[in-house]
N, C-alpha and C positions, 0 to 999 in steps of 0.2 A: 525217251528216258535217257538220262548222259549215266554212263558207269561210272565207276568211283575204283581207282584204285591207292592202296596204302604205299604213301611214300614219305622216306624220313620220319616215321614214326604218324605222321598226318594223315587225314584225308583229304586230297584234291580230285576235280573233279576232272575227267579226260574224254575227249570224244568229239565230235560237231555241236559246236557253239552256234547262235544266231551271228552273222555279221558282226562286226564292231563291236560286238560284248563280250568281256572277260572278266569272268569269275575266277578270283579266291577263294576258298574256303578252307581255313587251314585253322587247326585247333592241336595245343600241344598240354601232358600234361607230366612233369616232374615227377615221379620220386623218389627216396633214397631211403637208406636204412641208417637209422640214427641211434646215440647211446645217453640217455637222460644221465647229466651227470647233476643237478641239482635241483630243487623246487624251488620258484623267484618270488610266485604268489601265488596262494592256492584258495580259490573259493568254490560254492558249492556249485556255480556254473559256468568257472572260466579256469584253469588252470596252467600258471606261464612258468617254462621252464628254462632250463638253458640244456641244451644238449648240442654233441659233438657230432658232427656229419664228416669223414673222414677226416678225426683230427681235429677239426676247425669248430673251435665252439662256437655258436650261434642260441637265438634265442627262438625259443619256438612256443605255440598255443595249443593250447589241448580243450575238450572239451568234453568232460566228463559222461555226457549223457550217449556220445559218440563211442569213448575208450574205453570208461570206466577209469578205475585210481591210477595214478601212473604213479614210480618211487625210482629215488635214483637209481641206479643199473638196469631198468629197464631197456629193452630196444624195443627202437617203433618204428614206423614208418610215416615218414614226413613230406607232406608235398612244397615242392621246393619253387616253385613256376616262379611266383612272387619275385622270391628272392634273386633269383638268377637274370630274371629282368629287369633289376633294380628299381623297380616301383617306391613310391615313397607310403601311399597308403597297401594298406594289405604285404606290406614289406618283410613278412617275417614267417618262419614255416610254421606249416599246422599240423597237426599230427593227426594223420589219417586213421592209423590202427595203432593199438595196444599189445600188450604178452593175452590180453582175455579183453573178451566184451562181457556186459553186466548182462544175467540173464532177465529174461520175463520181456514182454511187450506192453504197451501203452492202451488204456479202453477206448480213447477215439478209433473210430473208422477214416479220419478225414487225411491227408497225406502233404507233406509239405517238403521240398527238394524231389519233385516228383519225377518218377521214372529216370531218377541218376541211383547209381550203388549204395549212395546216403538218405534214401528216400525215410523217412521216420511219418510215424502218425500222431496223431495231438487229438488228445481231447475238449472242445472248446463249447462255448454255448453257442452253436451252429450244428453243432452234433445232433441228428435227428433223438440220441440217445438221451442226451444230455440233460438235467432236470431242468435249467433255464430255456430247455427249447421253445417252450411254448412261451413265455415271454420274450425272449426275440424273434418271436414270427409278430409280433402286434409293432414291433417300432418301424417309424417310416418317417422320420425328420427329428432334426435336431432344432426346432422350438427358436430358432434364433442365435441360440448357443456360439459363443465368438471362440473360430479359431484360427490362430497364427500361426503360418505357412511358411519355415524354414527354408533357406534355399542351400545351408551345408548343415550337418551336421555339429560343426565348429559351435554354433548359436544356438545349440540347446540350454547353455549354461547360462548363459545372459537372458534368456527368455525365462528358462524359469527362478530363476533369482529375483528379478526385476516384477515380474509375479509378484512375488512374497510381500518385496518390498512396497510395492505400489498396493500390496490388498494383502495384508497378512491376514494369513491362516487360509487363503485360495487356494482349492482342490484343480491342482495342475494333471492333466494327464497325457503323456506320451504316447503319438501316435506314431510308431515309425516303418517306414514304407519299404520296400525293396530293392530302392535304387541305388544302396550303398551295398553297406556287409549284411550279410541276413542275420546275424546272430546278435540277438540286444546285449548276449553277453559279450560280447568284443567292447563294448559304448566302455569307456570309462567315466564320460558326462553322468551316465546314468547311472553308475555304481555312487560317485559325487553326490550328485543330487539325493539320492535314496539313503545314504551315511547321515546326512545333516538334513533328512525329515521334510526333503522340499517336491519330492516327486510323490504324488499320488498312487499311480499306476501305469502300467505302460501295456502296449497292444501292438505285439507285429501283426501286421497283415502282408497279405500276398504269398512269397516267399518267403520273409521273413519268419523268424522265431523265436519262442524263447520269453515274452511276453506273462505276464501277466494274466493276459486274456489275447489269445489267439485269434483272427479273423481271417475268413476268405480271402477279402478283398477293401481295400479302401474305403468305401460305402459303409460296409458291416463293420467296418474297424473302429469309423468316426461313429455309428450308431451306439455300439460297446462302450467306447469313451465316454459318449457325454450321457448315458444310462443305467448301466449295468457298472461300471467305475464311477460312476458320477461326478463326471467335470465340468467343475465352475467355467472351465478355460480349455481347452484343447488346443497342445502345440502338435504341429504333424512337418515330420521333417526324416531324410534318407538317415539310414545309418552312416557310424562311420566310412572315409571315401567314398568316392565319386569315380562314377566313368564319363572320363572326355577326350573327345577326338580332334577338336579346333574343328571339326563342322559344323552348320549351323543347328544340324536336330540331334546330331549323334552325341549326347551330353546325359548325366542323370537330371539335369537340371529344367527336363522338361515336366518331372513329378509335381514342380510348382504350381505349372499349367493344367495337369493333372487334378492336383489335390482341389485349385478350387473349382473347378468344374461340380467337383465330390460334392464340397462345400455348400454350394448353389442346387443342385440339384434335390440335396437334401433339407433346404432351408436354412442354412446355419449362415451365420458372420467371415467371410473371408477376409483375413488380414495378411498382407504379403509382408515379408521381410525381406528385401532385395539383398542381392549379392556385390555388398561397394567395399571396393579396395583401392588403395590408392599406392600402396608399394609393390604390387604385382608384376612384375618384370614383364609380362606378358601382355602386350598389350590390348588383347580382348576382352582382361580380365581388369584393365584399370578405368577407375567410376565405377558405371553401372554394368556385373560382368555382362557379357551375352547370354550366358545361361540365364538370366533373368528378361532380360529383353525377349530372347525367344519364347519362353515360356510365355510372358504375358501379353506380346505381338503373335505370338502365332499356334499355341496349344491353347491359351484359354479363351473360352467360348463363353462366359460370362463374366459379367465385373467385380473385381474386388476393392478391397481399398488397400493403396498401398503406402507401404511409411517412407518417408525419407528424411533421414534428424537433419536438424538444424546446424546448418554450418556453410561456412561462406561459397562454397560450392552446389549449392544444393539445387541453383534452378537451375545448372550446368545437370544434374543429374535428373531435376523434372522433367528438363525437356528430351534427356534420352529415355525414359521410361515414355513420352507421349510420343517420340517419334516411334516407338516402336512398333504403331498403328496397330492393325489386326481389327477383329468382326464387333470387338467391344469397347468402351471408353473406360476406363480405370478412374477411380477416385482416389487422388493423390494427397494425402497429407506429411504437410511440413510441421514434424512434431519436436520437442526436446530430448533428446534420447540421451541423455546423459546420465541418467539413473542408472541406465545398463552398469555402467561403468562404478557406480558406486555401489549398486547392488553385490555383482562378481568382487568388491575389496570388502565391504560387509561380509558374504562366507566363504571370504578365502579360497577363490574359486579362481584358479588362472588357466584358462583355454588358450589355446593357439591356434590360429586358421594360419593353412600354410606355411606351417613352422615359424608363423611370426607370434607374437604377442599382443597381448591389446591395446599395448602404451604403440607398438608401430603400426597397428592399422585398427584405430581408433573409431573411424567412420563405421565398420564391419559391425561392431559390436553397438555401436547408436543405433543403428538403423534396428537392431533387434530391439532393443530398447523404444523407438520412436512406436514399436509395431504392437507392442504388449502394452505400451500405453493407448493407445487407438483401439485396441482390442477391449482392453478394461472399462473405455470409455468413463460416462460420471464417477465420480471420484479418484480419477489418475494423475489428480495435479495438474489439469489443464492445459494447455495448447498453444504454448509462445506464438507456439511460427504460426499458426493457423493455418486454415485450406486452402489448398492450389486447386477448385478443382477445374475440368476441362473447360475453355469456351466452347469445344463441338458441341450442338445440336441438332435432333432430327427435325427441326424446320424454320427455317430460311434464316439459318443462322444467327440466332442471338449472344448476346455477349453477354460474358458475365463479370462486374465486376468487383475485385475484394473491395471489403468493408475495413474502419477504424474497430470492430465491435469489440476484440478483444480488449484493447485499451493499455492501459501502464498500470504500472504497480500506483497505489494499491489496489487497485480496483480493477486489475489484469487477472487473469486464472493463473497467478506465478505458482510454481510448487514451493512447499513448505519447507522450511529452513529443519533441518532435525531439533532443533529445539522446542519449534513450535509443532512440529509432529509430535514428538511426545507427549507434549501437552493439551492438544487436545483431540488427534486422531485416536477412535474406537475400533479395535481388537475383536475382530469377530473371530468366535469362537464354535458355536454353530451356526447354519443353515439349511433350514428344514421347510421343503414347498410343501404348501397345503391347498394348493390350488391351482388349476391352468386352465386356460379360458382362452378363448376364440384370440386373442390379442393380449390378452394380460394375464399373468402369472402375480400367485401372492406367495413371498413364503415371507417364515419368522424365523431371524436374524437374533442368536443371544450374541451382543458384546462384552468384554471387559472395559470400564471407564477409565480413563488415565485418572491415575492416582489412588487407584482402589474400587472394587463394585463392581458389579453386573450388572445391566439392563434386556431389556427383550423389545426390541426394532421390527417392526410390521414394513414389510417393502414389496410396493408392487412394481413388479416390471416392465418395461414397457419398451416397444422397437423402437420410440421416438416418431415425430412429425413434424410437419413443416407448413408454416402461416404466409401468405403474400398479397402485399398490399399492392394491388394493381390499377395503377395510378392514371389516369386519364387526361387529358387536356383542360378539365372540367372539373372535375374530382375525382372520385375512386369507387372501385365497383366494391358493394357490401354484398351478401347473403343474409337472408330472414330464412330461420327454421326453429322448430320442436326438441327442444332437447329433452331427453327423457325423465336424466339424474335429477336436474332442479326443476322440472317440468314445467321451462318456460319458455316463449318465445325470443330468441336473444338474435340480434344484428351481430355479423362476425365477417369478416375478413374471409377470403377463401381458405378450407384448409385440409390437411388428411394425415392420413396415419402410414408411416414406413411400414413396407414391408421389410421383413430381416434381411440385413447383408444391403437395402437400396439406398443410392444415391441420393441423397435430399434432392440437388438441384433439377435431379429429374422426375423425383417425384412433385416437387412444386411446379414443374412446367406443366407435372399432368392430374394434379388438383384443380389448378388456372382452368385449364382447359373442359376439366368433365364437368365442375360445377357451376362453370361461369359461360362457357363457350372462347372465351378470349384466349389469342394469343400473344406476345409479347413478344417481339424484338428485341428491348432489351432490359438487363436483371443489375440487380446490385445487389448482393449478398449483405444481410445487414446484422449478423453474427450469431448466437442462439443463449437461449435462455434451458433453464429449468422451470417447470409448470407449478409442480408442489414438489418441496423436495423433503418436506418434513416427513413422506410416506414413498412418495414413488420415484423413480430415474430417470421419468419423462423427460428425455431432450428436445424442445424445440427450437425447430433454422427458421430464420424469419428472412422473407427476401423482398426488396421491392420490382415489381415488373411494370417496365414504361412500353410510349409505342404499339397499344394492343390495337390489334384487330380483331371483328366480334366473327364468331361461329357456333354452329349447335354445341349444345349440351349433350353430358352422357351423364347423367345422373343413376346412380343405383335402385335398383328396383326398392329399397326401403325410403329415397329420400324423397321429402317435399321441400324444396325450395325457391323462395323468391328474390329473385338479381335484381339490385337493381343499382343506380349510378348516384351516388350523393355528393353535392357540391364540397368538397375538399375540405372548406374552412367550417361548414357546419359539424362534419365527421369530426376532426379535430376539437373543436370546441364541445360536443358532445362527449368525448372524452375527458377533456380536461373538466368539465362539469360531473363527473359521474353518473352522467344518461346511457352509457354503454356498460354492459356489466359482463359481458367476458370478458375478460383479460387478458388474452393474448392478444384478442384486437385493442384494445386500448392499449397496451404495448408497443403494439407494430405503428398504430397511426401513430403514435408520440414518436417512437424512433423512429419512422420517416420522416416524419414534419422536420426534424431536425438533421436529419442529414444531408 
């Protein structure tokens, strides 16, 4: 055991060390006695003042539920650490104690800033007490549920604006973590957001406080979010400031890696929002920072999908997000995130990352934008840039490669000009599920009609699937099965269903394979459709796979199916005649033939 003796106000450790090892451990903490000379801004859970520390007026935080009311001539005592270190975030003193603290204690049992002098209790629905206990002992996934994974704080503002704007009237909810300031009330983003009706609700977990709805831990955070708050959308992202050391793990920016682990574990949609700057003096931190590279090279243990807007640097920043390896392949999409940026001048919203602006680091605020469109998926105005995604594969390397599918205007997925938005995008106004199912969810959807009226929209939801035409030297391998719904025997293409948060291209390598036996060499992504969209959100990726080689089947214990190999031009023709009557495979054989 090494003693510990107090020096300089610190504790360092003293005594026999191993060899070649030297420990610091040194921790120091400010404080002074200060004289409130004015109140700057007073709300009921932040309070900013200006007060004098000998002499020197300075501007200092307070927080009510700590001090209780503070008025000017009070003295208090201020921790100064911040300041005296010149830090840029957490730059300014906080006032530790008041002339009185507020009496009475809190009815949770559960404790948050634990075992420090400022330890407080919260009562949350985690509380064994609590009357929602017994409904958060039954949640255990979030259903699919898509959320967007901040890599600062900066990008709360853009993410939930651009929300709004891509799906007005979307139940946004803030998840924020503890790898910033623990206190939601320090956010100004979130005081913004909440002023102009565009924040739903918010949830510290961990450390954090101050919430809405309290959590444990990350897990129970995102659980709360997308149930108990009920969000359409979940952004989860550090509070204000970061901690960073220029090492590779010692950053908050490992939360990233973090959250979607969270994400994944729980079933939900992981959408990264990368950390790109391009006026960063630093140059770690210009492109794609490192706190994003590490995060998704070396903390995350599962795939997400990541955005990166559109702009002439972009595959310069793909390919630092793929060099960034690590135990999982990332789904990369190149989206238009340009919305971000009109969204933030629609409510008047001007954030700073790094004391810059959005007009100087333009990319920052895209890539938030490219990522809440990727998250919102159908109806987000569509997908310029299209998918980057990986050519690695788990066997014997295939390639994959893009497709024309998106196409040009008109007949591209361009986003809508604001005029033709008004005119004819629908204003949802409720949304209410009345059903979940093994894979599909139905709720009823009221919108307002441009120009006047109401209607009510039946919408099912769906994780989306993926069709592949696997193409032969000869022809193309079909499937014969039973389908239940039209209760007929239909010839189809191979095909299956995403699970939430999965890669198309890898779920079609392992459609190919369970139903068919085949492997494929090589793919050409041949872009996707919608199935019915008069009702549902079904996305279908349609890809073609050459080069197979045959192997067993892993069919499911419900399926019967017969494989078999049809010469090309009769598949085709059969199509073009209306002898096949799914349509997805009559789809996919016509856009092959032609590609």
């Amino acid at each position: 055991m090494v003693p510990w003796d107090r020096t300089g106000g610190a504790l360092a450790p003293v005594g026999k060390l191993p060899a070649g090892l030297i420990v610091i451990a040194q921790w120091s903490l400010s404080l002074r006695r200060a004289l409130v000379e004015r109140i700057v801004d007073l709300a009921a859970d932040r309070t900013v003042l200006e007060v004098s520390v000998d002499g020197v007026a300075a501007r200092a935080i307070a927080y009510p539920g700590f001090t209780g009311p503070l008025a000017p001539g009070d003295e208090v005592i201020v921790n100064t650490t911040a300041v005296e270190l010149g830090l840029g975030s957490g730059g300014v003193h906080f006032v530790l104690q008041g002339p009185w603290l507020p009496p009475g204690r809190g009815s949770g049992h559960l404790m948050k800033l634990r075992y420090t002098p400022l330890q407080i209790c919260w009562d949350g629905p985690e509380d064994p007490d609590h009357p929602q206990h017994g409904r958060v002992e039954t949640l255990d996934g979030l259903g699919g549920a898509p959320v967007v994974i901040l890599a600062l704080h900066s990008q709360l503002m853009a993410a939930v604006a651009t929300a709004h704007r891509l799906s007005p009237g979307v139940r946004v909810v803030y998840v924020m973590t503890d790898g910033g300031a623990l206190p939601v009330a320090l956010s100004d983003s979130v005081r913004a957001l909440r002023e102009r009706g565009l924040l739903a609700a918010t949830v510290s977990v961990g450390e954090a406080f101050g919430g809405d709805l309290e959590a444990v831990n990350l897990y129970s955070g995102l659980l709360l979010a997308r149930w108990l708050a009920g969000g359409d959308l979940i952004v989860v992202g550090v509070g204000p400031g970061v901690v960073g050391t220029g090492t590779p793990l010692g950053h908050s920016g490992v939360k990233v890696g973090e959250a979607v682990n969270a994400v994944a574990a729980l079933g939900g949609r992981a959408v990264v929002a990368p950390r790109i700057m391009v006026r960063d003096p630093r140059r770690r931190h210009q492109g794609v920072s490192h706190h994003t590279l590490a995060a998704l090279g070396r903390v995350a243990l599962a795939p997400a999908e990541v955005a990166v807007p559109l702009d002439p640097d972009a595959d310069r920043w793909v390919e630092a997000i793929r060099g960034a390896g690590g135990a999982v392949t990332h789904r990369i999409r190149v989206l238009d995130g340009e919305v971000a940026i009109a969204a933030l001048e629609e409510q008047n919203l001007e954030p700073r990352v790094m004391g810059r602006s959005v007009q100087e680091e333009p990319a920052f605020f895209r890539a938030v934008g490219a990522a809440v469109r990727c998250a919102l998926g159908p109806g987000d105005g569509g997908e310029p840039g299209g998918d980057v995604p990986d050519p690695a594969a788990d066997h014997d390397d295939p390639e994959l490669h893009p497709s024309d599918a998106h196409g040009d205007a008109p007949f591209g997925d361009q986003p809508m000009a604001e005029g033709e938005r008004a005119c004819f995008e629908e204003r949802r106004v409720e949304h209410r599920r009345v059903y979940a199912g093994r894979r599909i969810a139905l709720w009823v959807d009221t919108v307002e009609i441009p120009g006047g009226g109401s209607a009510t929209r039946d919408v099912v939801v769906h994780p989306g699937a993926v069709a592949v035409v696997a193409r032969t030297a000869r022809g193309v391998i079909l499937v014969r099965q039973f389908r239940h719904a039209p209760a007929e025997m239909l010839w189809e293409v191979p095909a299956g269903g995403l699970s939430p948060g999965e890669d198309p291209f890898a779920a079609a390598r392992r459609e190919l394979e369970e139903e068919t036996g085949y492997r494929a060499a090589r793919w050409r992504d041949l872009g996707y459709g919608f199935t019915t969209p008069g009702f549902t959100d079904e996305r279908m990726y349609f890809y073609l796979a050459e080069d197979l080689r045959p192997g067993p089947t892993r069919w499911d214990a419900d399926e019967r199916l017969e494989v078999r190999e049809i010469p090309w031009e009769d598949a085709v023709a059969a199509a073009r005649a209306g002898r096949l009557h799914d349509m997805k495979t009559v789809y996919a054989l016509l856009r092959a033939d032609g590609s």
